[in-house]
C-alpha positions in Angstrom: 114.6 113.9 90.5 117.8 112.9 88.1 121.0 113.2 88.8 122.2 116.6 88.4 125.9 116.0 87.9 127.5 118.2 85.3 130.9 117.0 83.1 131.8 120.8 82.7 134.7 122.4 84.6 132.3 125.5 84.2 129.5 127.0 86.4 126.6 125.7 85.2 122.7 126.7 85.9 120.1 124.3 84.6 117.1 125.1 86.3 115.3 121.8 87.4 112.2 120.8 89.4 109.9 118.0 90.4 108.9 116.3 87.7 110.3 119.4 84.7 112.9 117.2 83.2 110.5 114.7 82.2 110.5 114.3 78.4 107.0 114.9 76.1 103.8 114.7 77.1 102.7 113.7 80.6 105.9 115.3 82.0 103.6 116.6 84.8 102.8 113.3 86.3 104.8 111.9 88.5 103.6 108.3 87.7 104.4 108.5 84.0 107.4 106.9 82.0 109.6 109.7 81.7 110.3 109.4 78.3 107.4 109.4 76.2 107.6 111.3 73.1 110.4 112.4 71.4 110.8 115.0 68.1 111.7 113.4 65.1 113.1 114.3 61.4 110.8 115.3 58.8 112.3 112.6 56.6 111.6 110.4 59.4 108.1 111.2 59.9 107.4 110.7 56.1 108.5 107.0 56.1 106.6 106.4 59.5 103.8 107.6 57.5 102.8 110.7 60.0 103.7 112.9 57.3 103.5 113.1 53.5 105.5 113.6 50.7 108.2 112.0 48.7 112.4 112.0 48.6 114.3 113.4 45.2 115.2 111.1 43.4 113.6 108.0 45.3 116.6 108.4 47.9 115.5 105.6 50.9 116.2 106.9 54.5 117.9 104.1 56.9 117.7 105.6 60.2 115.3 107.4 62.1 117.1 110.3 64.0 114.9 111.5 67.5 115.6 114.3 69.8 114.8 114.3 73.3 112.1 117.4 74.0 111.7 119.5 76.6 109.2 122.4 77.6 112.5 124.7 78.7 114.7 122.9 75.9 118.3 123.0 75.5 120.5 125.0 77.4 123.5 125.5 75.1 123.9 128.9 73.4 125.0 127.4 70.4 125.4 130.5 67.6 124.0 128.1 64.7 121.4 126.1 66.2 117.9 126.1 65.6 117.4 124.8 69.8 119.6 127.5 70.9 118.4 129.7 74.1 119.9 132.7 72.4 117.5 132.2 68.7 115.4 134.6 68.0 111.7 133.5 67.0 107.7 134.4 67.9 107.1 130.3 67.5 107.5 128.0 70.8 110.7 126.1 71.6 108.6 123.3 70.4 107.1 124.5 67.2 110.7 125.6 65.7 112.6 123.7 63.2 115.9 122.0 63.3 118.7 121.5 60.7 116.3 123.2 57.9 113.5 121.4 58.5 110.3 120.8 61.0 110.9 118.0 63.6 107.6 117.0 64.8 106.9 115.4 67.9 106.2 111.3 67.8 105.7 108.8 70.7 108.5 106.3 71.1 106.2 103.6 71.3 105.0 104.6 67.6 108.7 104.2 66.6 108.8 101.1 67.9 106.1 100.2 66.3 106.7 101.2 63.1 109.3 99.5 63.3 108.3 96.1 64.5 105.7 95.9 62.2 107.8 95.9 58.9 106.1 98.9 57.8 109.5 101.1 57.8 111.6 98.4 55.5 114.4 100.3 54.8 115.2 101.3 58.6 118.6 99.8 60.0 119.1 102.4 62.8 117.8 104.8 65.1 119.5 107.9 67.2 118.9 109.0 69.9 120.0 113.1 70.3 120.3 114.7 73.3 120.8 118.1 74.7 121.7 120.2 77.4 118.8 119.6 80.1 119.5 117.7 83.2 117.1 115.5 82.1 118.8 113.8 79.1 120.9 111.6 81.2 118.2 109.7 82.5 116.0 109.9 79.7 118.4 108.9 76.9 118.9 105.5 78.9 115.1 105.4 78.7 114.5 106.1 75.1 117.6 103.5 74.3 116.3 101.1 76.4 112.4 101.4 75.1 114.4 101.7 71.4 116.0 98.3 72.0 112.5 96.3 72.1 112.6 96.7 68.0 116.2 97.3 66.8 119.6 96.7 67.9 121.5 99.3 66.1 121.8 102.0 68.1 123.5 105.4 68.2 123.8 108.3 70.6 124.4 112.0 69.5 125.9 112.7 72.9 126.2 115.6 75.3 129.1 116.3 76.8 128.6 118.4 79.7 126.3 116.4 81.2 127.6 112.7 81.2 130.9 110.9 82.2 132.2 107.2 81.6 130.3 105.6 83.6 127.2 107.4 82.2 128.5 105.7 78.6 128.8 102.0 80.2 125.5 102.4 81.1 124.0 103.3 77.9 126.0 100.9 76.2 124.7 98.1 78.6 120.9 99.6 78.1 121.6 98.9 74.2 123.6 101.3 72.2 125.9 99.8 69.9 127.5 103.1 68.2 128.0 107.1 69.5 129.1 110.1 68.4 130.2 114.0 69.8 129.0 117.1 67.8 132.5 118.7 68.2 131.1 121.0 65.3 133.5 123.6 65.8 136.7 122.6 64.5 139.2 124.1 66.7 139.4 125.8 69.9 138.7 129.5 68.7 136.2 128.0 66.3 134.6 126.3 69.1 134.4 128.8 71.4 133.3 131.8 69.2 130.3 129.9 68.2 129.5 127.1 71.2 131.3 128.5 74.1 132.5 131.5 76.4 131.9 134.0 73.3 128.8 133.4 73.0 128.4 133.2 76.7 127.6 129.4 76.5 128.4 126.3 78.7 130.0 124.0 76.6 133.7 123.4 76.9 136.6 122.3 74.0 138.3 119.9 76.6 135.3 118.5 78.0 134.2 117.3 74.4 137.8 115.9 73.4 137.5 113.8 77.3 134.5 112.5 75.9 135.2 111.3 72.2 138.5 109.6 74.6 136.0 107.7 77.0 133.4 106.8 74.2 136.4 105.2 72.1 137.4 103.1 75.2 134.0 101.8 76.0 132.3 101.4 72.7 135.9 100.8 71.0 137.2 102.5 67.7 135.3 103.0 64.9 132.2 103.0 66.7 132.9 106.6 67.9 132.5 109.1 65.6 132.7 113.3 65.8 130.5 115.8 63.8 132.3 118.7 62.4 130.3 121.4 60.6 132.2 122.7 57.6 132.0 127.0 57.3 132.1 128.0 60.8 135.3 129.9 59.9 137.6 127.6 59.9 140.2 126.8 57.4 140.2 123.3 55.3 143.6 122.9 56.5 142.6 123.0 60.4 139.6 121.0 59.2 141.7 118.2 58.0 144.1 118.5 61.5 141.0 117.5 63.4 139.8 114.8 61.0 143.0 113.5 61.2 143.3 113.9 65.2 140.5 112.3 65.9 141.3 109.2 63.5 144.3 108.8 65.0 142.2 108.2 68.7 139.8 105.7 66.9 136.9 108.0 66.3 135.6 108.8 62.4 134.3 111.9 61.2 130.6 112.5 60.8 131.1 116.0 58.2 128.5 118.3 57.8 128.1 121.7 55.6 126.8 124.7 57.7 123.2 126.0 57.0 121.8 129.5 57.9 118.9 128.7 60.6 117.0 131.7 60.5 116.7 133.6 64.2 120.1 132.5 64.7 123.3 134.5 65.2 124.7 133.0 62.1 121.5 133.2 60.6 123.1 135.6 57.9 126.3 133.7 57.3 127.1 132.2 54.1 127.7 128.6 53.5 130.9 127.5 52.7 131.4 127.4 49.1 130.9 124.0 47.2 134.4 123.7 46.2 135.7 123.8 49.3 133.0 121.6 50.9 133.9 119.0 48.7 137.9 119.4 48.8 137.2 118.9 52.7 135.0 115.8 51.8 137.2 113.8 49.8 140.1 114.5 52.5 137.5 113.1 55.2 137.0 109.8 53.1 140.6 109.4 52.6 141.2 109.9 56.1 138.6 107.7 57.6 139.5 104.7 55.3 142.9 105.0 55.7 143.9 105.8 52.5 145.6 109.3 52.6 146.8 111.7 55.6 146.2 115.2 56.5 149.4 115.7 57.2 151.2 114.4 53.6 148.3 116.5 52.0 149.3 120.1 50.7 147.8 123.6 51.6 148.3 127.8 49.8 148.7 130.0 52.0 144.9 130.3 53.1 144.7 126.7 54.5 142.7 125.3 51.2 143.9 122.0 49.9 146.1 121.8 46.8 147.1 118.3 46.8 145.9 115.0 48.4 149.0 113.7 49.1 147.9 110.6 47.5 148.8 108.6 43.8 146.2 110.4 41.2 145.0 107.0 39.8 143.7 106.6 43.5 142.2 109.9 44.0 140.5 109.7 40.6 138.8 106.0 41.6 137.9 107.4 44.6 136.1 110.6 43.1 134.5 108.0 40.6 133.3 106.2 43.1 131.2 109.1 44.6 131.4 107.3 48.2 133.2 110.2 49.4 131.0 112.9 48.4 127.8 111.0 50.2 126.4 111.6 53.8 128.9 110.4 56.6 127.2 108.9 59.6 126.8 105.5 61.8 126.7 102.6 59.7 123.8 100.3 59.4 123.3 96.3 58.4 123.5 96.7 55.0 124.7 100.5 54.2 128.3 101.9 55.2 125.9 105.0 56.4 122.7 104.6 57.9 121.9 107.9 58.8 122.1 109.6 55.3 119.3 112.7 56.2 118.2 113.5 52.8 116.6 117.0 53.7 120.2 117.4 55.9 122.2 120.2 54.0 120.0 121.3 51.8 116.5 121.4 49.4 116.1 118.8 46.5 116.0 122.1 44.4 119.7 122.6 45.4 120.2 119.3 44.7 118.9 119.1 40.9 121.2 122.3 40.9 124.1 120.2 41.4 124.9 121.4 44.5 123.7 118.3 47.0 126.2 119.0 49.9 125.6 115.4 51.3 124.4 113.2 48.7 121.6 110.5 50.4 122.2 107.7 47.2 125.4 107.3 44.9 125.7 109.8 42.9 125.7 109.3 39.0 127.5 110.4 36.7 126.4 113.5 36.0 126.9 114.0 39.4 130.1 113.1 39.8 130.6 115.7 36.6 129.3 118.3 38.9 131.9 117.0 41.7 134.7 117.1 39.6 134.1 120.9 38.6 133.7 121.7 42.3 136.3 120.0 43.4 138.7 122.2 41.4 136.3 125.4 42.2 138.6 128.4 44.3 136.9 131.0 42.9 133.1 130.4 44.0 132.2 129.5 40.3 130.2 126.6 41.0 128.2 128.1 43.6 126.5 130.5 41.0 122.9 129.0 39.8 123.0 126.4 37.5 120.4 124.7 34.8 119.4 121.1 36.4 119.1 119.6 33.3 122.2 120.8 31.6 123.3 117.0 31.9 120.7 115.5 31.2 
């Protein structure tokens, strides 16, 4: 049986038995590995070949995210999440999709494999996500460990409430190079409305700012990172505060746009419109790379940004770049971000719209003509339905 230490100062009840927090297939024997099939992205599964299909606009995916699987899955309540306890759906745990799309199940040694053999060129990392089972602690150091025999970049999406730092110097020494903490939630009230005591869920703010302290110290800075989720209610302004906090420990920000999951509690809440996504992108970029501060930037009176606080020739090389407006994640050998999810934040149909939230490849022109629109957007404009081809 694994170690059933909590990190939470909360009372917490994960139910766990004999042999029940063994991970995939063969979780009933006792004599098995205990990790030996993990879920993995639908973008993930098409390069490995286990599924078909084709990315928009020949984007190349350079990490393979997995996600520990378990028959009583996660624990967390989280109002958002496709793995929460509290969603609503006929299908199986198992059978339910994640971040908008199916995340089918894969042996680890078929990773590895794919891997090993050359036939997944383009892959530079791998991720290993856990969740809130008693289980993970032992069987991320597994997967990272089995993960190590064909790559040695790295990353774990962490959970909190179930590790400490001496849990983190061991994964580092079974082979993780990079981390990161799905803050999501952006500030306390955030937090808790949508992760925590409000929606009767374990999960605790201070617990997950310990954390992102302890995974700076072990794996150093830079190699931490947080996830935020843009449109859970916060304000660009407090947005930027905890970008800017968490740079300031050593930890970059991993930014994602929220999505509806349906069967969710937020299942019916909107996405945050494009203008403000991308105001709060380009403040991320010039955050992480140093080059602009949330606290010189300017706000009106509802918390959305009205001036970068930075020279315009900069800010306009920077928006021509497009870097800013791409997916933020661990880097890889070659590619500032490895982990660049093109079915993340939303359908290649929204995409030829203009309105790809996390672009997977640089953007073009034309794209960065949509970006400039939307960047300038405070009256939901740009979030109307657009021709695709009105640049072409």
């Amino acid at each position: 049986m694994c170690d059933s230490t909590v990190r939470s100062s909360g009372a917490i009840d994960l139910p766990l038995a004999d042999g029940e927090a063994k991970c995939g297939p063969g979780a009933e024997d006792s004599q098995s590995p205990r990790v030996t099939h993990v879920r993995t992205s639908q973008a993930a599964a098409l390069v490995m070949g286990s599924e078909n299909g084709r990315f928009y606009r020949d984007a190349r995916l350079h990490s393979i995210n997995v996600l520990l699987d378990y028959e009583d899955g996660c624990h967390a309540k989280c109002g958002y999440c496709g793995l929460a306890k509290s969603r609503e759906s006929e299908d199986d745990w198992i059978d339910r999709s994640f971040i908008r799309v199916d995340w089918p199940l894969v042996s680890l040694e078929e990773v590895n494999e794919s891997i090993s053999s050359g036939s997944v060129p383009d892959i530079e990392r791998v991720c290993v996500s856990m969740v809130l089972n008693r289980g993970a602690k032992e069987d991320t150091i597994e997967a990272v460990r089995k993960l190590s025999e064909s790559i040695s970049r790295i990353s774990i999406l962490l959970m909190p409430t179930v590790i400490d730092k001496e849990w983190l110097i061991r994964a580092k020494q079974a082979g993780a190079d990079m981390v990161a903490t799905a803050l999501d939630g952006a500030t306390r009230g955030v937090f808790d409305a949508v992760r925590g005591k409000e929606v009767r869920g374990p999960l605790d703010w201070d617990d997950y700012w310990r954390c992102i302290e302890d995974t700076i110290e072990v794996f150093g800075p830079r190699n931490s990172g947080i996830h935020l989720v843009a449109g859970l209610g916060e304000t660009e302004e407090e947005l930027v505060a905890t970008m800017q906090r968490a740079h300031d420990m050593g930890a970059l920000t991993h930014l994602f746009s929220f999505n509806p999951e349906p069967g969710t509690l937020l299942e019916d809440w909107p996405q945050p419109p494009i203008g403000s996504y991308r105001r709060i992108q380009l403040a991320r970029h010039l955050i992480n790379e140093d080059l602009g501060r949330g606290d010189s930037m300017s706000y009106d009176g509802t918390g959305r940004i009205t001036d970068f606080g930075v020279d315009e020739r900069l800010l306009n090389a920077v928006t021509d770049e497009g870097k800013a407006f791409m997916t933020s994640g661990c880097s890889g050998e070659t590619v500032d971000c490895a982990c660049n999810r093109p079915f993340g934040n939303c359908s290649p149909y929204e995409a030829a719209q203009g309105r790809w939230r996390n672009f997977p490849i640089p953007p073009v022109e034309s794209d960065i003509s949509h970006v400039r629109r939307q960047l300038g957007d405070y009256e939901g404009a740009e979030d109307e339905e657009v021709d695709p081809y009105d640049d072409q």
